[in-house]
N, C-alpha and C positions, 0 to 999 in steps of 0.2 A: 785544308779542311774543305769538305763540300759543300756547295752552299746547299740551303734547304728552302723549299719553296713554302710562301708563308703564306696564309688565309687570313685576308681584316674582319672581322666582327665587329657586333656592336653590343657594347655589355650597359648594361643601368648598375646603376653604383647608388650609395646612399651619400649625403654631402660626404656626412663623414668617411668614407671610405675612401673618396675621391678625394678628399683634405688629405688623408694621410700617405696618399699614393704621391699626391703633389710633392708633400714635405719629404718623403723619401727620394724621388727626383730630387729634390731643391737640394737637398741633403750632401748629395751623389754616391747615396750607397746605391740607388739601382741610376741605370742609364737613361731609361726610357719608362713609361707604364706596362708598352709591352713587356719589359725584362722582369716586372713587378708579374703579371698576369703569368708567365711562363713558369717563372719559379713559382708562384701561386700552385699553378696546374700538376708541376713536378713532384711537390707536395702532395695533392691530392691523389697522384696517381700513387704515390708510397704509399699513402695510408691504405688505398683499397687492395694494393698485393698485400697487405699483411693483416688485413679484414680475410681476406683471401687462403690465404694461411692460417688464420687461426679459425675460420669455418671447416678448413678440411680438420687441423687437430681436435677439432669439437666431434667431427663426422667422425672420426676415428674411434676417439675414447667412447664415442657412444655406441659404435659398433662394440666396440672392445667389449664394452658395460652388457650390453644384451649375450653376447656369445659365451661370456662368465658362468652364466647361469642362472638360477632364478635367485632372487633378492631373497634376505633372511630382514623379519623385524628387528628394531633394538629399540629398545627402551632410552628414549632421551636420556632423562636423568640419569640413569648408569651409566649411559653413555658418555656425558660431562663431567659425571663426576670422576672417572676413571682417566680423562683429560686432565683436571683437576690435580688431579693424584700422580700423573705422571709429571706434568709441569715441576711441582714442590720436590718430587724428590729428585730430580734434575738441580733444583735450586741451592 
């Protein structure tokens, strides 16, 4: 495995946060804070590829939505009700 060259920081934490990183340490489900901060990071880096992702399928259907054509009114209430109506005779 290659090693990977690693950069110190300095983060502020709130007691509690730093309580909990302790107890995780103390615990030994992580090894170290850093291993706590990296999985931390890991984490946040998934959620932003899939922010990431689901802004391009938003950018899409909305493309999609304009290139359709132009929009027609509907009437809410027929509109529910006929949701309505199709729900019950499903039931």
């Amino acid at each position: 495995m290659k090693a990977t060259s690693m950069r110190t920081l300095t983060v502020s934490l709130t007691l509690k946060q730093a309580e909990r990183m302790k107890d995780a340490v103390d615990s030994g489900d992580y090894a170290s804070n850093s291993e706590i901060v990296r999985d931390a990071l890991r984490l946040w880096e998934q959620r932003e590829e899939v922010r990431a992702i689901e802004l391009e399928y938003l950018r899409r259907a909305y493309a999609d939505g304009k290139a359709s054509g132009e929009g027609e009114s509907v009437d809410r209430h027929e509109f529910l009700q006929g949701l309505k109506q199709g729900r019950s005779s499903r039931a």
